[in-house]
Backbone as CSV, one residue per row, in Angstrom:
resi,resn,N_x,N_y,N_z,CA_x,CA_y,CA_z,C_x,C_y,C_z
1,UNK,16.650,2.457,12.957,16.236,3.270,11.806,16.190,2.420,10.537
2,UNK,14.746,2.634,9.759,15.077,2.534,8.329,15.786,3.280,7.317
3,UNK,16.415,2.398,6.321,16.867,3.787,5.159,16.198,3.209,4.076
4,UNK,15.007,4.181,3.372,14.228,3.969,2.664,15.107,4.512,1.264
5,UNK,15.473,3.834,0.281,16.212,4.165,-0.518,15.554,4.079,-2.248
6,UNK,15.144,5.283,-2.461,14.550,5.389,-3.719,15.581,6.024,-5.031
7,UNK,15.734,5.162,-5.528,16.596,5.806,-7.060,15.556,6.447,-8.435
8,UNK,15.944,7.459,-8.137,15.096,8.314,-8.972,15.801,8.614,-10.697
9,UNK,14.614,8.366,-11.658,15.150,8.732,-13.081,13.996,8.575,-13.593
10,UNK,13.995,9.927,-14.331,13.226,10.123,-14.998,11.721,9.680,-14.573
11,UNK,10.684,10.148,-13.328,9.662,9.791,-12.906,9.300,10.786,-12.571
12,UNK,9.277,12.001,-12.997,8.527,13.220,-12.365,6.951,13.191,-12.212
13,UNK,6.256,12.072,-12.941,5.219,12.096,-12.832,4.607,11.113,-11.804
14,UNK,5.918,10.575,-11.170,5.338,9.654,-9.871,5.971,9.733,-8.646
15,UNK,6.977,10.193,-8.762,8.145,10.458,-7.688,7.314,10.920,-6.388
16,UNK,6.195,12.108,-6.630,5.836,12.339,-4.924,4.942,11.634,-4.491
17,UNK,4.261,10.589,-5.217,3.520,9.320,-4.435,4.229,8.887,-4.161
18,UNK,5.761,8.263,-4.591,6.314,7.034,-3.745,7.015,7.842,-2.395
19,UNK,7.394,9.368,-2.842,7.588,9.501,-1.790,6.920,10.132,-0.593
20,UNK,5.651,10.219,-1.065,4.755,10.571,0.867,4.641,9.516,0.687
21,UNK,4.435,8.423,0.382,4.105,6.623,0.699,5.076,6.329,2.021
22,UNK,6.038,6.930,1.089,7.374,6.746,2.312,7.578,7.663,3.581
23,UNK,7.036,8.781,3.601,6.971,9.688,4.752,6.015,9.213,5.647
24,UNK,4.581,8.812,5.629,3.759,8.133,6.095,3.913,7.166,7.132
25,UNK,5.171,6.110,6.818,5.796,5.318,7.319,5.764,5.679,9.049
26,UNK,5.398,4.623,9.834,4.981,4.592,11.401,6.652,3.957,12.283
27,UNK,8.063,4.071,11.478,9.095,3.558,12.242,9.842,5.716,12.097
28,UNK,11.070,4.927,12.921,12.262,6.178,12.572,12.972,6.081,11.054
29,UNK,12.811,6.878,10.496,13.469,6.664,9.169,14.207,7.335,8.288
30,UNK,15.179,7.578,7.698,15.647,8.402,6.762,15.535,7.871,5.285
31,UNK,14.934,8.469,4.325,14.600,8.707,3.160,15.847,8.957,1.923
32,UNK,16.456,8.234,1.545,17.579,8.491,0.417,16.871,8.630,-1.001
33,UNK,17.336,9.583,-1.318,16.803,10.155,-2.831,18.133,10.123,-4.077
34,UNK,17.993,9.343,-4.833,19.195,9.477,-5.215,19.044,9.678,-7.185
35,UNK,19.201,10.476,-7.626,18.371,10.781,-8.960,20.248,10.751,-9.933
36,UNK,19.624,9.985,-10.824,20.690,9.422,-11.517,20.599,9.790,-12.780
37,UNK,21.104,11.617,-12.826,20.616,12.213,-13.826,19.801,12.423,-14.725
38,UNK,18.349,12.041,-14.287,17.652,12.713,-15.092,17.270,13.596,-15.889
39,UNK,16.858,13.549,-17.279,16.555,14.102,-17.885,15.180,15.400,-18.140
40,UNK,14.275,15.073,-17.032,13.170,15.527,-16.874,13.249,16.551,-15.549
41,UNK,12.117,16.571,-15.114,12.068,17.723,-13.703,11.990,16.388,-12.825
42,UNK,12.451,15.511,-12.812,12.113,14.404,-11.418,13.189,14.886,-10.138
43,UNK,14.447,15.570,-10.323,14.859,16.303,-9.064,14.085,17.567,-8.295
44,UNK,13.930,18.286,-9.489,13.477,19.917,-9.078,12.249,19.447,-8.574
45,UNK,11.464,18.627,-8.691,9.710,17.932,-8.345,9.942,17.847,-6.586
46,UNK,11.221,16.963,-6.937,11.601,16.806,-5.136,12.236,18.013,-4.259
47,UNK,13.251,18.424,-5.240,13.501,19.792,-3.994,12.772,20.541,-3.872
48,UNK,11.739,20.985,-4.859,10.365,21.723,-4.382,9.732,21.324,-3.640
49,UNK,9.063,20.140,-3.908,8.312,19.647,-2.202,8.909,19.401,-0.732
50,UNK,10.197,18.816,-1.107,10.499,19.239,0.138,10.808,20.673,0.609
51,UNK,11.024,21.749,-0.110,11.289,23.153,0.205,10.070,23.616,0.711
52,UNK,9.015,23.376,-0.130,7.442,23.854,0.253,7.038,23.231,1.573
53,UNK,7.493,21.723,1.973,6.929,20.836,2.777,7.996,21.056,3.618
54,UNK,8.505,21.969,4.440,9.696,21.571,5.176,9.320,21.075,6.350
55,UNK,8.434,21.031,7.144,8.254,20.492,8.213,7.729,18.997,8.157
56,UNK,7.856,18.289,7.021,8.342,16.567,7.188,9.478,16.195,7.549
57,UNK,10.263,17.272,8.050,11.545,16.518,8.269,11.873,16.446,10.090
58,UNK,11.739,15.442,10.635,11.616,15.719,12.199,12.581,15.011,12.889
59,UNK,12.521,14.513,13.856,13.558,13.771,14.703,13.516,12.483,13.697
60,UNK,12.276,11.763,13.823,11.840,10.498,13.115,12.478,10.436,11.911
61,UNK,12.101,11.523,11.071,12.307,11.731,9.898,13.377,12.489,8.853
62,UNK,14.426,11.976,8.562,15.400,12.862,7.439,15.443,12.349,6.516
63,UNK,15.684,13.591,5.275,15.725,13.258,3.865,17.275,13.526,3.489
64,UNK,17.938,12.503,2.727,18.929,12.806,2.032,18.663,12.940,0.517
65,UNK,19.141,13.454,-0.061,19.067,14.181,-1.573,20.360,13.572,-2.528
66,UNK,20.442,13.084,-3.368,21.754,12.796,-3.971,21.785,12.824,-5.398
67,UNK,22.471,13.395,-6.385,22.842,13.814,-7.942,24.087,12.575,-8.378
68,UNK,23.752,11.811,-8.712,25.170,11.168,-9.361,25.684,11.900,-10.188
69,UNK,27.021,11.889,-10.333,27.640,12.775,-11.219,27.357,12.511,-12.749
70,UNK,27.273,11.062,-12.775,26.875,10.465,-14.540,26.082,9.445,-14.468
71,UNK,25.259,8.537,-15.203,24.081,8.078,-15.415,24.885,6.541,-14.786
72,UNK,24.418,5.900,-13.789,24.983,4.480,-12.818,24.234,4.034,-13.245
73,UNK,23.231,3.950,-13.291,22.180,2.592,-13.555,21.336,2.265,-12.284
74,UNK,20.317,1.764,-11.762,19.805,1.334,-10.936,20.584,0.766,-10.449
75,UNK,21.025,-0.736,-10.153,22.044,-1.210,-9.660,23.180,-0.468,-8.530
76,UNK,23.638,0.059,-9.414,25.075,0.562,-8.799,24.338,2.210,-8.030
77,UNK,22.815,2.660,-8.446,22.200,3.617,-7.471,21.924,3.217,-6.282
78,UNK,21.570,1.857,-6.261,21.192,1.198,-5.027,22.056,0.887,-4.284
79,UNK,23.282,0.398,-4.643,24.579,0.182,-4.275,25.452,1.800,-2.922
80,UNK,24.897,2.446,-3.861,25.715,3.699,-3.630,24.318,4.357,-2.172
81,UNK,23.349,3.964,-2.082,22.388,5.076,-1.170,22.386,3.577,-0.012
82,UNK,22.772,2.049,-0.401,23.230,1.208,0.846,24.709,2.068,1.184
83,UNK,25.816,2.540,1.000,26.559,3.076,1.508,26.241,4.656,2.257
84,UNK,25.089,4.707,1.772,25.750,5.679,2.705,24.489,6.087,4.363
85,UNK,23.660,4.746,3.586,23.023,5.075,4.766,23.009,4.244,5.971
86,UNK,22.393,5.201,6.814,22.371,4.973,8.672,21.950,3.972,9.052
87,UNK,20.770,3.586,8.776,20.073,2.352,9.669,20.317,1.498,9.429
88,UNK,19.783,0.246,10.603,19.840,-1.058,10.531,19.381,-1.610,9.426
89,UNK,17.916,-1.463,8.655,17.767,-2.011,7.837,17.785,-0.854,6.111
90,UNK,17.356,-1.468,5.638,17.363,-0.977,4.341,15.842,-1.743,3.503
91,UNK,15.358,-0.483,2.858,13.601,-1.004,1.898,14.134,0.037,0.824
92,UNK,14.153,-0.879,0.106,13.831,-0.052,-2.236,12.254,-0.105,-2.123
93,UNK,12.682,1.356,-2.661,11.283,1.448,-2.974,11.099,2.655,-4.641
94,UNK,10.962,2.015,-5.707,10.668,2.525,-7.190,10.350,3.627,-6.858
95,UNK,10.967,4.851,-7.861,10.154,5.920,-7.815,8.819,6.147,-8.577
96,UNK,7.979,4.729,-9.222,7.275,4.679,-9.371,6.396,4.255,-8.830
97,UNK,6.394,3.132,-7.565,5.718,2.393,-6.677,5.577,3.310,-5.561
98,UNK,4.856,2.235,-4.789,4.036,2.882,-3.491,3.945,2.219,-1.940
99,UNK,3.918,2.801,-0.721,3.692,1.522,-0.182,2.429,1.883,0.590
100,UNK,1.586,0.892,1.405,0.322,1.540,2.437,1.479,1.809,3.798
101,UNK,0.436,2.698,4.460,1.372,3.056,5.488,1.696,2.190,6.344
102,UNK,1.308,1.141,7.213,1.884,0.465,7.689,2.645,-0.732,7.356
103,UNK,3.489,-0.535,6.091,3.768,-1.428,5.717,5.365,-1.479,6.240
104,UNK,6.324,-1.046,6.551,7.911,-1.547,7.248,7.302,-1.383,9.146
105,UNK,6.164,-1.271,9.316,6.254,-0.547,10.874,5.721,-3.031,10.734
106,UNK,5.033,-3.384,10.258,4.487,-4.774,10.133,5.838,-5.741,9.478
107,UNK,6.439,-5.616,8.816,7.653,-5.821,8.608,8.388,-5.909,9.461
108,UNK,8.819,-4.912,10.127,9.971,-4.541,11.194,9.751,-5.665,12.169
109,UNK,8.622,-6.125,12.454,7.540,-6.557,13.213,7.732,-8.267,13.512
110,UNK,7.431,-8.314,12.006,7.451,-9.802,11.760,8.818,-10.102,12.036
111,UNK,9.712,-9.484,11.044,11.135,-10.028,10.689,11.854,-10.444,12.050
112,UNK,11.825,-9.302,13.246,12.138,-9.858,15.084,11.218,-10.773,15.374
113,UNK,9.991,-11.187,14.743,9.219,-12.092,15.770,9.778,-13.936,14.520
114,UNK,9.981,-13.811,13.843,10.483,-14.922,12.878,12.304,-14.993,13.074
115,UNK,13.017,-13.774,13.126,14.318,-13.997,13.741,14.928,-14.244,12.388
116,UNK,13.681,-13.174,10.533,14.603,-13.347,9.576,15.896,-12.422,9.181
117,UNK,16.549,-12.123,8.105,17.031,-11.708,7.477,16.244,-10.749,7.030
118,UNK,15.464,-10.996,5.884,14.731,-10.576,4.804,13.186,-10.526,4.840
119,UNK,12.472,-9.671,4.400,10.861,-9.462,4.479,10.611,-9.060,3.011
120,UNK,9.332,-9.686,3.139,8.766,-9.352,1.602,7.209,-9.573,1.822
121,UNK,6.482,-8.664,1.011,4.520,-8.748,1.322,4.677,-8.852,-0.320
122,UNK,3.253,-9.284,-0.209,2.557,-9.022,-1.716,2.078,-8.098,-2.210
123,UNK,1.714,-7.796,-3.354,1.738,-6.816,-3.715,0.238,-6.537,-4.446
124,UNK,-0.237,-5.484,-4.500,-1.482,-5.118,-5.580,-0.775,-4.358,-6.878
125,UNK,-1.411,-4.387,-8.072,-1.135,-3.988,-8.943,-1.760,-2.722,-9.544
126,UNK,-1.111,-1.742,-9.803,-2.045,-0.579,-10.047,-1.324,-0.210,-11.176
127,UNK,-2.449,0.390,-11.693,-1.992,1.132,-13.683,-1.109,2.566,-13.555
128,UNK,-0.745,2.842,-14.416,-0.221,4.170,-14.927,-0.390,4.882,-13.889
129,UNK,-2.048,5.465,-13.383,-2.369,6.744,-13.028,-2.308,6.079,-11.306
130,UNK,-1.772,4.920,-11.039,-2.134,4.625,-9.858,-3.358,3.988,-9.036
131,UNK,-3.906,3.993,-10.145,-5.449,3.078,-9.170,-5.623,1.555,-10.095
132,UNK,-6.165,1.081,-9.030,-6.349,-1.009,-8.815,-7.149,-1.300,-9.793
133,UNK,-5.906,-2.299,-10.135,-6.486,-3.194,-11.402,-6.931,-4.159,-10.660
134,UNK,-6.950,-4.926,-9.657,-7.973,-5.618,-9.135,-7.282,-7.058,-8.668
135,UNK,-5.764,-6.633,-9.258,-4.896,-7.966,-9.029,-3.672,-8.191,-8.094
136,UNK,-3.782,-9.081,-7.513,-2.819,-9.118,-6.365,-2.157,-10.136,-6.811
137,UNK,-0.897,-10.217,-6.145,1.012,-10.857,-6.827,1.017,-11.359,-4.996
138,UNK,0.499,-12.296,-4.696,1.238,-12.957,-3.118,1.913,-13.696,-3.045
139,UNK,1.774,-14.324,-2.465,2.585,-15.744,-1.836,2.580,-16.639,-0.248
140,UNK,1.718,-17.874,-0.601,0.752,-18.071,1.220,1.743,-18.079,2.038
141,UNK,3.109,-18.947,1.708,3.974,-19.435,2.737,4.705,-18.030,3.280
142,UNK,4.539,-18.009,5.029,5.247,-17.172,5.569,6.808,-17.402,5.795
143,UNK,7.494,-18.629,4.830,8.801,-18.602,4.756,9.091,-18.574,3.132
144,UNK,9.933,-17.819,2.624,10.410,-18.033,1.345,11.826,-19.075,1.399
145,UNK,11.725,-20.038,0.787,13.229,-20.924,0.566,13.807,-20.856,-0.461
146,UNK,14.609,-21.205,-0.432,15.647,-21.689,-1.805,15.015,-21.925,-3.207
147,UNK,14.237,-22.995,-2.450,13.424,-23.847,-3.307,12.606,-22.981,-3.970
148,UNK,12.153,-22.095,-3.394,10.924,-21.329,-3.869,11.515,-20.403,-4.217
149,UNK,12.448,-19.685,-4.182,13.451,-18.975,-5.007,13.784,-19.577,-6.494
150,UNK,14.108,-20.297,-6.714,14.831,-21.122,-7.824,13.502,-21.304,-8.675
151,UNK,12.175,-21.678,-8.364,11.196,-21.623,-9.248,10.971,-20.165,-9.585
152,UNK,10.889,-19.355,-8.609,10.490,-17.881,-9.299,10.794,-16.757,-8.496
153,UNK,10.836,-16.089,-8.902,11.504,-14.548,-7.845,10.422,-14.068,-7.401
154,UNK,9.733,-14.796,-5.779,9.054,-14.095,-5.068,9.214,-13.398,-4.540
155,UNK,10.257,-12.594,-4.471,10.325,-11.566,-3.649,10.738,-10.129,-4.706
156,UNK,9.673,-9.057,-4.462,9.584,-7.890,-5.370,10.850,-7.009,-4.614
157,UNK,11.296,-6.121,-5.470,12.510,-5.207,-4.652,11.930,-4.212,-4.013
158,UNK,10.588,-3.893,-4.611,9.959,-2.483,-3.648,9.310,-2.801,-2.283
159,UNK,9.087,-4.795,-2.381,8.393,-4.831,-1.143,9.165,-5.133,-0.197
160,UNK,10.743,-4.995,-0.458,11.258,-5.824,0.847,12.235,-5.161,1.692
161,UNK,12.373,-5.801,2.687,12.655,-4.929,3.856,13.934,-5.837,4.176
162,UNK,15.488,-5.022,4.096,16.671,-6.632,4.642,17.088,-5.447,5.401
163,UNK,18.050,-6.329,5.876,19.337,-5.728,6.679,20.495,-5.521,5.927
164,UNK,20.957,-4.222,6.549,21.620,-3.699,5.460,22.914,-4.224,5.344
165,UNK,23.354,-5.235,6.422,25.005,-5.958,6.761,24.747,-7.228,5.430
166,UNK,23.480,-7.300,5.317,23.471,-8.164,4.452,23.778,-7.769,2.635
167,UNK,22.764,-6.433,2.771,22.920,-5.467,1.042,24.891,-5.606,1.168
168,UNK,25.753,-5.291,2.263,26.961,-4.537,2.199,27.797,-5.649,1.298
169,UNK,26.667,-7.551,2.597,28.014,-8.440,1.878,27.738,-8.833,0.275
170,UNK,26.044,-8.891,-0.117,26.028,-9.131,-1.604,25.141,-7.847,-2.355
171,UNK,26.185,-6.724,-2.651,25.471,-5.708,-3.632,24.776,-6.444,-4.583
172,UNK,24.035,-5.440,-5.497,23.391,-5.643,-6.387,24.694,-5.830,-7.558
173,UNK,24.188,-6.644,-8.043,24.903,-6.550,-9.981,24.160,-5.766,-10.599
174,UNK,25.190,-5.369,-11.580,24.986,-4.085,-12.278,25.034,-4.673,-14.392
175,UNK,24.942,-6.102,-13.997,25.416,-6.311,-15.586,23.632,-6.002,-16.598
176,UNK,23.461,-5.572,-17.252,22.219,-5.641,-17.728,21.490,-6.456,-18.649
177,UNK,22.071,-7.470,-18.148,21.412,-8.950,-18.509,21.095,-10.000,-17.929
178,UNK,20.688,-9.118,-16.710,20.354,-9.892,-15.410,19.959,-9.141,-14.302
179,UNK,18.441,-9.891,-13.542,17.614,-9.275,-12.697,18.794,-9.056,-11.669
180,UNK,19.035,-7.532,-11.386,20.185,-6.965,-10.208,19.961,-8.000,-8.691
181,UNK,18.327,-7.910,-8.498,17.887,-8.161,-6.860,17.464,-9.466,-6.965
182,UNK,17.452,-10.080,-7.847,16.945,-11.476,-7.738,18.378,-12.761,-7.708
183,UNK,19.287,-11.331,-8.152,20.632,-12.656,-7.845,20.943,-12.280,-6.666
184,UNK,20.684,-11.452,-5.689,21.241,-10.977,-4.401,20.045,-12.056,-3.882
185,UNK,18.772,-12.280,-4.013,18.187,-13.099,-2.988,18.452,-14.352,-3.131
186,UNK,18.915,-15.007,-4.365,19.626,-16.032,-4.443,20.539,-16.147,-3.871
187,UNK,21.725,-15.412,-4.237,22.788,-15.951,-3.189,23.079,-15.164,-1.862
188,UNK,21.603,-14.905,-1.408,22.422,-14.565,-0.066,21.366,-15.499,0.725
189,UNK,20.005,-16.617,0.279,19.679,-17.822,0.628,20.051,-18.787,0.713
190,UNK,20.969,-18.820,-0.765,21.960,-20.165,-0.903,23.094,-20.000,0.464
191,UNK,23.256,-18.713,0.911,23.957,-18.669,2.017,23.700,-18.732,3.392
192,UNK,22.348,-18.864,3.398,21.999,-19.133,5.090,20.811,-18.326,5.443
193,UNK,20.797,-17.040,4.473,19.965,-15.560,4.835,18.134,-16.246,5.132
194,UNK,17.670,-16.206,6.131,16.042,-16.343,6.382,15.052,-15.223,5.707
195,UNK,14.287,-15.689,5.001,13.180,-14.844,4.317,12.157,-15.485,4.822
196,UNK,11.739,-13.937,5.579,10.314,-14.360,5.891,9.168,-13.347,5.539
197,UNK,7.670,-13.685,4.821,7.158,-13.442,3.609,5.767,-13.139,4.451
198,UNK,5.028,-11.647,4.412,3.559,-11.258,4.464,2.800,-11.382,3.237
199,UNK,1.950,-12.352,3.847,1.245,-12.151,2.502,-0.360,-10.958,2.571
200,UNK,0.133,-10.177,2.516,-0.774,-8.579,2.336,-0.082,-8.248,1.222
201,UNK,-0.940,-7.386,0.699,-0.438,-6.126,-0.395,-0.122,-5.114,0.192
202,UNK,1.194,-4.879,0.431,1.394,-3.423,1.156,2.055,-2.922,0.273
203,UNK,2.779,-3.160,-1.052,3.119,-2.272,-2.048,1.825,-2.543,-3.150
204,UNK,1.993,-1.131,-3.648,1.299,-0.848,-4.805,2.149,-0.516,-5.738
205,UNK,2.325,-1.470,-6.608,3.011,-1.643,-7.554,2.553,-1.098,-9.513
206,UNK,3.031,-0.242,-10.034,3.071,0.275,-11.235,3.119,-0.353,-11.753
207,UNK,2.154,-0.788,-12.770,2.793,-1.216,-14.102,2.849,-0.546,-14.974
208,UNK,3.905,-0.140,-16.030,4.321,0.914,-16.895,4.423,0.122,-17.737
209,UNK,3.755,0.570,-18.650,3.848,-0.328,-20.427,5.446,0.324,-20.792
210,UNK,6.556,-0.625,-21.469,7.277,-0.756,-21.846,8.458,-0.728,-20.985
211,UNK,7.729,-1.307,-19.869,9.565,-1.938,-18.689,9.464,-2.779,-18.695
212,UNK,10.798,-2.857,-17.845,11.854,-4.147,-18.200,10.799,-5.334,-17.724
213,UNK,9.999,-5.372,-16.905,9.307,-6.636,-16.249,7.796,-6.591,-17.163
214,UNK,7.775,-5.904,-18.236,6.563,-5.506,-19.238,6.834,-6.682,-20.563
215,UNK,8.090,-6.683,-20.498,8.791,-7.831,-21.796,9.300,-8.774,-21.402
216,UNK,7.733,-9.652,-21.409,7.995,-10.745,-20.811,9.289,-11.949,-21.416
217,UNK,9.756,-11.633,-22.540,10.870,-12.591,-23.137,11.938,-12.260,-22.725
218,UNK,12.064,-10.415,-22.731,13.546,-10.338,-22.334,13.648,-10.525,-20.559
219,UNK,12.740,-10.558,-19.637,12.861,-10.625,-18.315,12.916,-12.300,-18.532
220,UNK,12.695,-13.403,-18.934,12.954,-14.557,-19.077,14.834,-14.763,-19.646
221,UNK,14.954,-14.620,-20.581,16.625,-14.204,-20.873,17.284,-13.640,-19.321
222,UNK,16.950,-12.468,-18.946,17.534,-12.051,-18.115,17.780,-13.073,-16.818
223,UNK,16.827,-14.046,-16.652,16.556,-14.804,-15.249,17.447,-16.361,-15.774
224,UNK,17.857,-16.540,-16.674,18.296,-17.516,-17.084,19.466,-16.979,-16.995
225,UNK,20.298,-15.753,-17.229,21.418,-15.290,-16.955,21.581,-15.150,-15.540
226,UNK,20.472,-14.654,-14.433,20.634,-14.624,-13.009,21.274,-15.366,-12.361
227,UNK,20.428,-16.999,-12.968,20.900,-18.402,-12.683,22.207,-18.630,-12.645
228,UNK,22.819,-18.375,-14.166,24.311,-18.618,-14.465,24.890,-17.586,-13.285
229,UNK,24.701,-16.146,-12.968,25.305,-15.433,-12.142,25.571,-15.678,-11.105
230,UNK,24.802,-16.676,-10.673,24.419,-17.076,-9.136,25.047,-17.978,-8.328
231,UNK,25.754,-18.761,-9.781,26.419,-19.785,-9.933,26.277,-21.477,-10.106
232,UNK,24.661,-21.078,-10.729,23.996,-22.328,-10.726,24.476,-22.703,-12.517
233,UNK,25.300,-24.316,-13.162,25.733,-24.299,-14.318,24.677,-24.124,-15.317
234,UNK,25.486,-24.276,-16.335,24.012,-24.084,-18.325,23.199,-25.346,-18.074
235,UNK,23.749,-26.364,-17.877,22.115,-27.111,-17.880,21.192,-26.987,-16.656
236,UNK,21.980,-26.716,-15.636,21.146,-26.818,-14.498,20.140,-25.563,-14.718
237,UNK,20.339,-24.348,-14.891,20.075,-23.281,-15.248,18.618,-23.868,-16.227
238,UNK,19.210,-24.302,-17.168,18.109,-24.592,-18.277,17.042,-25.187,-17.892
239,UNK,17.646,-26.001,-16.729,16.153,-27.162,-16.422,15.335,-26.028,-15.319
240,UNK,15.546,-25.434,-14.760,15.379,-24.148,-13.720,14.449,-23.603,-14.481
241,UNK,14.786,-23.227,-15.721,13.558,-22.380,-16.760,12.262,-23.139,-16.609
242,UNK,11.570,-24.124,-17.507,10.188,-24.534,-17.194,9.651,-23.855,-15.691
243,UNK,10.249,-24.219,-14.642,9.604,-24.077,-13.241,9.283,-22.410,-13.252
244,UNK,10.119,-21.626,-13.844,10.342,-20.302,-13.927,8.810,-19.606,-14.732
245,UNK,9.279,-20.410,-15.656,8.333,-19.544,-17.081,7.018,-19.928,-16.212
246,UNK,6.033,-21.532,-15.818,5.224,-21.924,-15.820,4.852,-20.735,-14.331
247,UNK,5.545,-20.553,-12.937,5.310,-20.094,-12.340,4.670,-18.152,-12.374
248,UNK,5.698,-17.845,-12.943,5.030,-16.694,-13.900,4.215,-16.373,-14.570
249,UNK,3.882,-17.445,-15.465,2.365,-17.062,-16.510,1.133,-17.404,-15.079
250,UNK,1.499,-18.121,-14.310,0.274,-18.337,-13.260,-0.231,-17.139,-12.267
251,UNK,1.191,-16.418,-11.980,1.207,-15.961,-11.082,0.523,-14.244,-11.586
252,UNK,0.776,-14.080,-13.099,0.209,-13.250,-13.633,-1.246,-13.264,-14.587
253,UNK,-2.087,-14.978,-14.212,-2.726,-14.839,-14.464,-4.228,-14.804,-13.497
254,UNK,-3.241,-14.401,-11.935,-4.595,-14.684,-10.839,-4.690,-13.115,-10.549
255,UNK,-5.826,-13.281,-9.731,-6.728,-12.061,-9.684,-6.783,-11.757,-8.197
């Protein structure tokens, strides 16, 4: 089984694309919903559809529902829906993002036929309302390394697919001055973990004017703190930046 684990806040206006994206899905799976007090209708959006939709829920398929008691943060949401779920592996998936449907059934796929850890595809980029800006975020090599870690965080959190023995031994950080999932793929490479990388767009990825990956200075700050988190020192860290910044402006300027 997958546990498809979406942390929900404040997205009522996208929440049921990401989640039939996720019902769609061609493995056995259970669906974690975990809404971290929102302010808006982004719960009531979901217990209505699933109340209206009750027959998505089948052998294949269960939904868990979850209310934090007070506002966790992404981080420590993700933290909390890896505890409590069932399956072998574990996929984040934004309650703003999307995935095509065969995208963990090709995953699942690869990751036993490569013998990785970790899966990650590329991604297309879609606006506000959900439709293609025309730009795709890949990456050719079907192995991600270290190496290629340390220049830039190829691997997106909505596109990837790990094992969840792995989420248990390095949670996410929760400090907010630093990318949560990009220090977990750091150090759980620096530790041995195999990433192995599709290059398809099987997430459709949001871009929302004014997030965190929208400001491009403060997501630079933040990745220079990752570094230090990761346990890489201040200069080493520093020299790490150029490879960082230059890989990024490229990678957001192809089509």
């Amino acid at each position: 089984m997958v546990s498809i684990i979406i942390p929900l806040y404040n997205a009522e206006n996208y929440i049921l694309d990401a989640l039939r994206s996720a019902l769609i899905q061609e493995v056995e799976k259970e669906i974690i919903i975990i809404d971290d007090c929102s302010t808006d209708n982004s719960l009531k959006t979901v217990l209505d559809y699933v109340k209206t939709n009750h027959n998505i829920l089948t052998d294949k398929t269960r939904i868990v529902i979850r209310k934090n008691s007070y506002n966790l943060g992404v981080a420590r949401t993700r933290n909390l829906g890896v505890d409590i779920a069932r399956g072998e592996y574990v996929a984040y998936l934004d309650a703003d993002d999307m995935w095509t449907s065969d995208k963990l059934k090709k995953q699942l796929l690869f990751m036993r036929e490569k013998e990785a850890d970790i899966c990650n595809t590329s991604r297309e980029i879609v606006d506000e309302n959900g439709k293609s800006t025309g730009r795709i975020i890949g990456f050719e090599k079907e192995t991600i390394t270290l190496k290629d870690l340390k220049r830039s965080n190829r691997i997106n959190c909505s596109a990837v697919l790990v094992k969840k023995e792995l989420m248990k031994k390095y949670p996410m950080r929760h400090d907010k001055d630093a990318h949560e999932d990009y220090y977990v793929w750091l150090m759980a490479v620096k530790n041995g973990a195999k990433v192995c990388n599709i290059d398809e767009p099987l997430l459709k990825y949001r871009d929302i004017k004014g997030s965190k990956s929208h400001n491009k200075l403060k997501a630079a700050l933040m990745t220079f703190r990752t570094y230090r988190y990761a346990g890489y020192g201040f200069i080493r860290s520093l020299f790490m930046m150029p490879a960082y910044m230059v890989n990024g402006l490229s990678k957001h300027m192809k089509k």
